[in-house]
DSSP file (Angstrom, degrees, kcal/mol; ACC not computed):
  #  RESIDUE AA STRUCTURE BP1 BP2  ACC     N-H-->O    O-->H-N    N-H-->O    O-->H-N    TCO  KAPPA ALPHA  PHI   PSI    X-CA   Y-CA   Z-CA
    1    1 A X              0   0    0      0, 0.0     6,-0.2     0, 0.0     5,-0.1   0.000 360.0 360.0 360.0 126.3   -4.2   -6.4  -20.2
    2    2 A X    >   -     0   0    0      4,-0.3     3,-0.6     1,-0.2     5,-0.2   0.511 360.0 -29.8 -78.8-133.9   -6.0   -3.6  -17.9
    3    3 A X  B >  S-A    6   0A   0      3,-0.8     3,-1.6     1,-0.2    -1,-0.2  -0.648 126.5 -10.5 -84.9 163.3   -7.2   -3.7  -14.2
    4    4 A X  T 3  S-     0   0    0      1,-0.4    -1,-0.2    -3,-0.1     3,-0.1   0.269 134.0 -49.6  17.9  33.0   -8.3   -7.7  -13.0
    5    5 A X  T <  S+     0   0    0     -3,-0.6    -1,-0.4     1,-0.4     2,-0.3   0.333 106.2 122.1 116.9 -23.4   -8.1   -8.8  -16.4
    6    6 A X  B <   -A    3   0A   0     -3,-1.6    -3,-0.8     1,-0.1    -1,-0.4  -0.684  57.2-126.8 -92.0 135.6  -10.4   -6.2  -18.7
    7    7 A X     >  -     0   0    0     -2,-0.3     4,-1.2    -5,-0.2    -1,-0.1  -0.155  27.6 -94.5 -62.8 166.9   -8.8   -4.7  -21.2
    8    8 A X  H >> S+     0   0    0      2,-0.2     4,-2.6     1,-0.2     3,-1.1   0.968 130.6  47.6 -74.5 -62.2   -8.6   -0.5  -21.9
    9    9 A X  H 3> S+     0   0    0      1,-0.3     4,-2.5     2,-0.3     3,-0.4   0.812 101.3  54.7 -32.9 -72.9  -11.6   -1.4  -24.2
   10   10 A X  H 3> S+     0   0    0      2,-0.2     4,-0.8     1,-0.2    -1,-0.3   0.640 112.0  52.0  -0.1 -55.3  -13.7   -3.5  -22.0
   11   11 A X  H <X S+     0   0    0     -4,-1.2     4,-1.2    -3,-1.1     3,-0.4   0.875 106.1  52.1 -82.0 -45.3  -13.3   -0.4  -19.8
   12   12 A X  H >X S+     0   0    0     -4,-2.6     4,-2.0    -3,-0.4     3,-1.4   0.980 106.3  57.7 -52.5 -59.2  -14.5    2.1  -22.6
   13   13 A X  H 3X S+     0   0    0     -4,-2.5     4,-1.2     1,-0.3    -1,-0.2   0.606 105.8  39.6 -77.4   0.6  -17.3    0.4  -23.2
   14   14 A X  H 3< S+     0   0    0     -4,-0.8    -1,-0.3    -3,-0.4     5,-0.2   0.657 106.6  66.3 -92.5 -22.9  -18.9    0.2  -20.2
   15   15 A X  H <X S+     0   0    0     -3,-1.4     4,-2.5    -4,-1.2    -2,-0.2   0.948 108.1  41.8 -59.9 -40.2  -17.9    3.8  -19.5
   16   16 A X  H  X S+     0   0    0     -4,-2.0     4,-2.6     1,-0.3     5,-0.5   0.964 111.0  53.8 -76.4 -40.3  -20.3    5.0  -22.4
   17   17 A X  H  < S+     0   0    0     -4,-1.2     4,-0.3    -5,-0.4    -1,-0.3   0.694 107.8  59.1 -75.5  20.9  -23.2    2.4  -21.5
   18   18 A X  H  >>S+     0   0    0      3,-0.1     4,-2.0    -4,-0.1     5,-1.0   0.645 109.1  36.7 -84.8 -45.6  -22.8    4.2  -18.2
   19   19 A X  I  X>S+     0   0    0     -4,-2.5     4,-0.7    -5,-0.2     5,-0.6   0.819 113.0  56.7 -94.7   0.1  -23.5    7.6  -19.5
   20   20 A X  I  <5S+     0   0    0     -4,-2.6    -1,-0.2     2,-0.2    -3,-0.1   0.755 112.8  50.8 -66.8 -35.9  -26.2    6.3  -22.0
   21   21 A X  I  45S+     0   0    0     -5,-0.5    -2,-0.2    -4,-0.3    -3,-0.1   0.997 130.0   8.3 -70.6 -54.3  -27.5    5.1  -18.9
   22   22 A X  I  <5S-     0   0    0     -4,-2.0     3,-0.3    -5,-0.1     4,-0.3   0.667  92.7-123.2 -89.6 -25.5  -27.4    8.0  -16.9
   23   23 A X  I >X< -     0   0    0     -5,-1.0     4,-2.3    -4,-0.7     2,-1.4   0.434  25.9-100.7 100.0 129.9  -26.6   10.9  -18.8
   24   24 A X  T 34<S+     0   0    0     -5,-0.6    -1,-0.2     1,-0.3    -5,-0.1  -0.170 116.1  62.1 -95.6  52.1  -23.5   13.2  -18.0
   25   25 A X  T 3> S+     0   0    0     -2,-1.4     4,-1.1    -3,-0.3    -1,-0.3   0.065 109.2  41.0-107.1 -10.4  -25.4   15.9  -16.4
   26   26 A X  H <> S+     0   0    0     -3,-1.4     4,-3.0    -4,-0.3     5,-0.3   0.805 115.8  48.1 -85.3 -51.4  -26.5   13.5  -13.7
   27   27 A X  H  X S+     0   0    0     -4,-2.3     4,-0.8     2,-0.2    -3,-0.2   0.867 117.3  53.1 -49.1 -39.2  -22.5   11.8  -13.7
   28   28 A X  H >> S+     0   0    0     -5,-0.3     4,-1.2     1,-0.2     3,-1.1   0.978 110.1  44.4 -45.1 -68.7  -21.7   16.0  -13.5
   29   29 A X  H 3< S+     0   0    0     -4,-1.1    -2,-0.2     1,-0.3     3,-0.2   0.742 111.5  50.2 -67.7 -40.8  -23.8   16.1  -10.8
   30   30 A X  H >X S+     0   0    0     -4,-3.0     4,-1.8     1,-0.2     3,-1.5   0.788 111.8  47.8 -51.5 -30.5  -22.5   12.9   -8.9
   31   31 A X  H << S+     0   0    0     -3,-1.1     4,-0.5    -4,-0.8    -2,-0.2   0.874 103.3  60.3 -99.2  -8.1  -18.9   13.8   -9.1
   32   32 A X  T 3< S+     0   0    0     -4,-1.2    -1,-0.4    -3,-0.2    -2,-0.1  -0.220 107.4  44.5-116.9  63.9  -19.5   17.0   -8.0
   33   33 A X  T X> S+     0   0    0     -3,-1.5     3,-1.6    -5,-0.1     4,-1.4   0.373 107.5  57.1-109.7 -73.2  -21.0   15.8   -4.6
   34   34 A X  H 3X S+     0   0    0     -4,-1.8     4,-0.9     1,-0.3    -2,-0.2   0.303 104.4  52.6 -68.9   2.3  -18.8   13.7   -4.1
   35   35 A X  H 34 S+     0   0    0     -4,-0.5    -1,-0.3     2,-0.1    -3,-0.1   0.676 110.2  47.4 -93.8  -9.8  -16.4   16.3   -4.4
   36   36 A X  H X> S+     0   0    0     -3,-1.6     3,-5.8     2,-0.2     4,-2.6   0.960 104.0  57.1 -11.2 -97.3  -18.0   18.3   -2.0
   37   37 A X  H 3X S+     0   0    0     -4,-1.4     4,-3.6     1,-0.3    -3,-0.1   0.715 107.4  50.2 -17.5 -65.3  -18.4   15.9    0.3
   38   38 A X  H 3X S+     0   0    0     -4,-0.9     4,-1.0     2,-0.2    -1,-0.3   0.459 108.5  53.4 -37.7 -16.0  -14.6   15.3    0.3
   39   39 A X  H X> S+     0   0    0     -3,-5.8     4,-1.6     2,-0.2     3,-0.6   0.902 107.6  53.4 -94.0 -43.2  -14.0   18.7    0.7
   40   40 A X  H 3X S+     0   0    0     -4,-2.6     4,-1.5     1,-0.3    -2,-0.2   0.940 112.1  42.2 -60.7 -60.2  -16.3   18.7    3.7
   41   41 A X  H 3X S+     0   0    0     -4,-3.6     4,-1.3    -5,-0.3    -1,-0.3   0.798 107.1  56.1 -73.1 -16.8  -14.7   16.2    5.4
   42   42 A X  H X< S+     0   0    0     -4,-1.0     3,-5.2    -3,-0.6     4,-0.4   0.932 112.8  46.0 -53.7 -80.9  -11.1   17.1    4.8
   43   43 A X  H 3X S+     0   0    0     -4,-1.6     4,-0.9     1,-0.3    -2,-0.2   0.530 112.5  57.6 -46.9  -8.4  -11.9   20.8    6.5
   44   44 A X  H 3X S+     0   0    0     -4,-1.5     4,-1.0     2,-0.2    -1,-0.3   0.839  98.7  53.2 -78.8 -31.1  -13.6   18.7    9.0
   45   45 A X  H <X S+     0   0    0     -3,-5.2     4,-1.9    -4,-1.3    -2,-0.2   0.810 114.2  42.9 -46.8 -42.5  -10.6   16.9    9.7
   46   46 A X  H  > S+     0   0    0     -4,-0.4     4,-1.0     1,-0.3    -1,-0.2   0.581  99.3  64.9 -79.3 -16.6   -8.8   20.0   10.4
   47   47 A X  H  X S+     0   0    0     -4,-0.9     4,-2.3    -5,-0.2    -1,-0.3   0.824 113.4  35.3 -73.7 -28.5  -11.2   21.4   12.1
   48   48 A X  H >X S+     0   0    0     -4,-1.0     4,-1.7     1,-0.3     3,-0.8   0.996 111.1  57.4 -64.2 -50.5  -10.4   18.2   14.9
   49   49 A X  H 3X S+     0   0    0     -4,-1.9     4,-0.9     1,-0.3    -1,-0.3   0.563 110.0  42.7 -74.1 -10.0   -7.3   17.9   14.6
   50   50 A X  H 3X S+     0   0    0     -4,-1.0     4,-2.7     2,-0.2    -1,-0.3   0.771 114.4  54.5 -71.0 -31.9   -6.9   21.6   15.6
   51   51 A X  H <X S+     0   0    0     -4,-2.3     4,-2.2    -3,-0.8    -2,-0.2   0.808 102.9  49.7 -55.2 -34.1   -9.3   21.2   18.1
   52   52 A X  H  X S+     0   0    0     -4,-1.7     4,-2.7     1,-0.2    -1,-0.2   0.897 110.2  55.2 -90.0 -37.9   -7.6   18.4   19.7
   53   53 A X  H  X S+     0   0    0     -4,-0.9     4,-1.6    -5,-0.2    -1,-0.2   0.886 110.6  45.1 -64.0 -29.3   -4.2   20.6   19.7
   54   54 A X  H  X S+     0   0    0     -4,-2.7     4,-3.0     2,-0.2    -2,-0.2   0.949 110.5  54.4 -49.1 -50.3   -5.9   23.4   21.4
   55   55 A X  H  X S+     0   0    0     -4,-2.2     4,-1.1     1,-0.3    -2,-0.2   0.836 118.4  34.8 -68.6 -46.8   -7.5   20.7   23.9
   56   56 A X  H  X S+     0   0    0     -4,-2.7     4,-1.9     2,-0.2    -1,-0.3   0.848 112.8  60.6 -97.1 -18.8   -3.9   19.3   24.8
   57   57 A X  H  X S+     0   0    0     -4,-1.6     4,-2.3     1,-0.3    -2,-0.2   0.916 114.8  36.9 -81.4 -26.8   -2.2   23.0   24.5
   58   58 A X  H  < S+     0   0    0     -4,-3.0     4,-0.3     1,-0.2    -1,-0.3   0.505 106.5  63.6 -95.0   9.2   -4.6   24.1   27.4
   59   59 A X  H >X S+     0   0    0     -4,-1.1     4,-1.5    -5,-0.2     3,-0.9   0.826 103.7  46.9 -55.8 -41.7   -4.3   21.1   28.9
   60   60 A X  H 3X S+     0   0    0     -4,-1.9     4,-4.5     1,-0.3     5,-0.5   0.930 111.5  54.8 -65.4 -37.4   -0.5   22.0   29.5
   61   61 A X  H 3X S+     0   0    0     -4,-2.3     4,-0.8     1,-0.3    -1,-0.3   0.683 103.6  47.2 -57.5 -21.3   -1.3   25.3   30.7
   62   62 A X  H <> S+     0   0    0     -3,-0.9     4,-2.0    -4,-0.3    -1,-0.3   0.717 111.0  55.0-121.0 -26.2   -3.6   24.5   33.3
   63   63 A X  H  X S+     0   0    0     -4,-1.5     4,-1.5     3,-0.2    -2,-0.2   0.888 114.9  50.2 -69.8 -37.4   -0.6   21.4   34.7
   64   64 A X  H  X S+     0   0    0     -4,-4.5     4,-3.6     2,-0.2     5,-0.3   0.987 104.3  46.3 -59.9 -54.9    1.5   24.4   34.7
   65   65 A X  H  X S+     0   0    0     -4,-0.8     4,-1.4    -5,-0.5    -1,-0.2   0.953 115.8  51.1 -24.5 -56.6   -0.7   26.5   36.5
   66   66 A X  H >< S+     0   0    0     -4,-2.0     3,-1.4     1,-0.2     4,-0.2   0.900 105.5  57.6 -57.1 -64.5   -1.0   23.4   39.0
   67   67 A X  H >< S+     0   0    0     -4,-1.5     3,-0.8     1,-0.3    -1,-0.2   0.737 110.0  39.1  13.6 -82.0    2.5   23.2   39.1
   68   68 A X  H 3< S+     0   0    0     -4,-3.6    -1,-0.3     1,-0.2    -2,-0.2   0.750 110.3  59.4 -63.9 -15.5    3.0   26.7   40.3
   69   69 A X  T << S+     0   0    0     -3,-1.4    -1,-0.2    -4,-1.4    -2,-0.2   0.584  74.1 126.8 -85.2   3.4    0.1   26.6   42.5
   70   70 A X    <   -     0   0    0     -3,-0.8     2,-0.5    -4,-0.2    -3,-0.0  -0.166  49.1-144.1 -58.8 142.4    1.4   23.5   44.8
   71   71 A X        -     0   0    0      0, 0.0     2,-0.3     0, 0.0    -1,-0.1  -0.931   7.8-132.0-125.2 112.6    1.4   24.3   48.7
   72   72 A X        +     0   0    0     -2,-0.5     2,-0.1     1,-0.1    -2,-0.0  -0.304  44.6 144.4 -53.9 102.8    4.0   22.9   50.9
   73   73 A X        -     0   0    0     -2,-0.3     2,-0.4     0, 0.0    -1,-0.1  -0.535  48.3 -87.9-118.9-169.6    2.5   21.3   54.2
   74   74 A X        -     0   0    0     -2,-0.1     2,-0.4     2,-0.0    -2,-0.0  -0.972  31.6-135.2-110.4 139.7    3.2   18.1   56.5
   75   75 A X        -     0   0    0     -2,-0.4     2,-0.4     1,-0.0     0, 0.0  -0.713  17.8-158.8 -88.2 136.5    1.9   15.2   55.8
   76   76 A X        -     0   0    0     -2,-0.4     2,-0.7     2,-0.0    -1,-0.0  -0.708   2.9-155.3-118.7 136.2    0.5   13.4   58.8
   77   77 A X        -     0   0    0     -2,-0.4     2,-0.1     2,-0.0    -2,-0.0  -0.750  12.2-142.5-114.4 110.4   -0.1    9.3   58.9
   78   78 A X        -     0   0    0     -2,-0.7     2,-0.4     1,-0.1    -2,-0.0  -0.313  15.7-151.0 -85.4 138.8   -2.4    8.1   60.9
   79   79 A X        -     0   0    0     -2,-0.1     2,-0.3     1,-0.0    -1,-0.1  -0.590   7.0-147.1-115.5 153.5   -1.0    4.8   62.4
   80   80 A X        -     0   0    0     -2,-0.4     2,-0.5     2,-0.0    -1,-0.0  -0.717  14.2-125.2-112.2 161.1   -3.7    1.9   63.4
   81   81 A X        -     0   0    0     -2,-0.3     2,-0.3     2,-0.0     0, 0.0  -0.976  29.7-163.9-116.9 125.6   -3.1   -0.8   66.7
   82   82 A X        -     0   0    0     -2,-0.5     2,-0.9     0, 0.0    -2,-0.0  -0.875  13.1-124.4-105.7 155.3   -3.5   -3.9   65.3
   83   83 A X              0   0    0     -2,-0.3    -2,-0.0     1,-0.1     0, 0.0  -0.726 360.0 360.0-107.3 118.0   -4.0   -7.1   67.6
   84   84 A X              0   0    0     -2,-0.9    -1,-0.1     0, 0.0     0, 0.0   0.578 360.0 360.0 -91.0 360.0   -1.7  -10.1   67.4
């Protein structure tokens, strides 16, 4: 027994009336889009996920920055009169 019940057979024979229908320069042509495509969107992934490490590595740089730049003062609190 194959995948959900078709047999290895079952399975052949719909693979060839697939390429009677369509022809395997058109099935060529499908699978390599669609591997393309994939290809495009992996390197796209990497392109984020680098992005997004840049994004947080100059984030850290610039709380360091902050860090160093802090300037000691007094803080003054201005006090209110309330009426009881």
């Amino acid at each position: 027994m194959g995948i959900g019940g078709i047999s290895i057979w079952e399975l052949l024979i719909i693979l060839v009336i697939v390429i009677l229908l369509f022809g395997t320069k058109k099935l060529t042509n499908i699978g390599s889009d669609l591997g393309s495509a994939i290809k495009n969107f992996r390197s796209s992934m990497r392109e984020g996920e680098q992005a997004a490490e840049q994004a947080e590595k100059s984030a850290i740089a610039a709380d360091d920055k902050m860090k160093e730049e802090v300037i000691e003062g007094q803080v003054m609190r201005k006090e209110t009169k309330s009426q009881i």
